[in-house]
C-alpha positions, 0 to 999 in steps of 0.5 A: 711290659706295664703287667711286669713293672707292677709284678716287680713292685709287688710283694705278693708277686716276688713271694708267689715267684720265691716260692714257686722256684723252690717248687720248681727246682724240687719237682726239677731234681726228681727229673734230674735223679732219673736223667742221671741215672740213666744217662750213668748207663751208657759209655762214659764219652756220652753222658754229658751229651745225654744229659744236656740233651735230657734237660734241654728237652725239660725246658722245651717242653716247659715253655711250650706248656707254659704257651698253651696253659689253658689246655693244660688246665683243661687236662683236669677235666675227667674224661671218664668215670668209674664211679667208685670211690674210697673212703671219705677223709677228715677232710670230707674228700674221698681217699680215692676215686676214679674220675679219671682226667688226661692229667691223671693218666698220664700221671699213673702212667709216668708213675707206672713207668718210673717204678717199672725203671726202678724196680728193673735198675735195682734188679741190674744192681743186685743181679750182676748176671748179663742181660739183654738190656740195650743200656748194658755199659758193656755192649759198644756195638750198640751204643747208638741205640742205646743213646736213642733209648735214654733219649726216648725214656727221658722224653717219656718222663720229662713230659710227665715232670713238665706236666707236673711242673706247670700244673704245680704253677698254675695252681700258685700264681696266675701271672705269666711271667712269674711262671716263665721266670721260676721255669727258667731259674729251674731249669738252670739249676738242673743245667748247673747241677747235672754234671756233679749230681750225676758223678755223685750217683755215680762214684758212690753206689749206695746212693745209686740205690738210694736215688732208685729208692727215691724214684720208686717212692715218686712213682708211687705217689705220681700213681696215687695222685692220677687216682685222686689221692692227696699226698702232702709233699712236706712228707715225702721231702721230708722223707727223702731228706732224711734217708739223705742224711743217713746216708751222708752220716754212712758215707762219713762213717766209711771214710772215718773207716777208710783214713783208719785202715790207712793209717794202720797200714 
């Protein structure tokens, strides 16, 4: 209670907690984009309900990585080594290497897994033929299983964004409660913003595309990271952030085009 009182007073202390909820919230859209479109996949009566259990099991796994923080930071420690390196930067650290800890591979392996979602999303949009998909929209026979497998893909991705999320913590503040707290705010943004953001995607198909454009590009990066490279964060968001708003000035330009049309006719 007495470490808390005096977190409260601090300036420091309420800087470190502003900041990190920005991180926290960024890092917990990029979870929310994949929990919604997948959940956009399967019968409409069910999507709310996948949704909900999606982010429950991002706080879950949050806070129970937050109870074991010294593990996690353990996860840094390599495991193995290949021994090759890329070129030395201007920062006098490798472009790449291969001293590969549990946090990098698992990184690579979400990366892999997000890119291999994408790339397969963009395909189904591109290629209207059937497959056999057992998250196909049309294939009511086999509803409970394809609850069971958006459940099962969204626990694989958000262990790798919870990893992520507390590591992305650990390395801002030291203070517990400040971690919990950003987590919390995080996680009830993405409770809040679950529904909109998923109809969004939704209603509009060119940001359905643009959002799988967006997890290609996160997965990259995740993989890039499990490898030793350093990607500023600015860049990317900063990236994403305009492809939004191109896309928003497109999304203008056919509702000009649309009110037109109307009132031609």
């Amino acid at each position: 209670m007495n470490e808390i009182l005096s977190l409260a007073v601090d300036p420091a202390a309420w800087a470190a907690l502003i900041t990190l909820i920005v991180m926290e919230v960024v890092l917990g859209i990029d979870n929310l984009i994949f929990i919604s479109i997948l959940s956009n996949k399967l019968p409409e009566e069910h999507r709310q309900r996948v949704r909900r259990i999606g982010i429950s099991l991002a706080l879950i796994m949050r806070l129970v990585l937050l109870s074991t923080i010294a593990f996690i930071v353990g996860l840094t420690a390599p495991v193995f080594d290949l021994g090759i390196s890329g070129p030395v930067g201007a920062h006098g650290e490798p472009g790449f290497e291969t001293a590969f800890s549990w946090r990098d591979l698992i990184l690579i392996a979400g990366g892999v897994f997000l890119i291999w979602k994408a790339t397969k999303e963009i395909h189904h949009a591109v290629d209207p033929a059937k497959s056999d998909d057992v998250l196909e929209k049309d294939k009511a026979t086999v509803v409970i299983n394809n609850v069971g497998s958006a459940i099962f893909q969204i626990i694989l991705l958000d262990l790798v964004f919870s990893i992520d999320s507390i590591l992305t913590a650990v390395g801002m503040t030291e203070h517990l409660p400040i971690m919990v707290i950003a987590v919390l705010v995080a996680v009830t943004v993405m409770l809040l913003a679950a529904d909109p953001l998923a109809n969004f995607i939704n209603n509009n198909p060119t940001v359905v595309m643009l959002a799988l454009g967006f997890l290609l590009m996160i997965g990259t990066v995740l993989i890039a990271e499990g490898f030793g490279g350093h990607v500023p964060k600015g860049y990317i968001y900063t990236a994403m952030a305009f492809s939004a708003g191109v896309e928003g000035l497109n999304m203008l330009a056919r509702k000009r085009d649309a009110k037109k049309q109307e009132q031609q006719t």
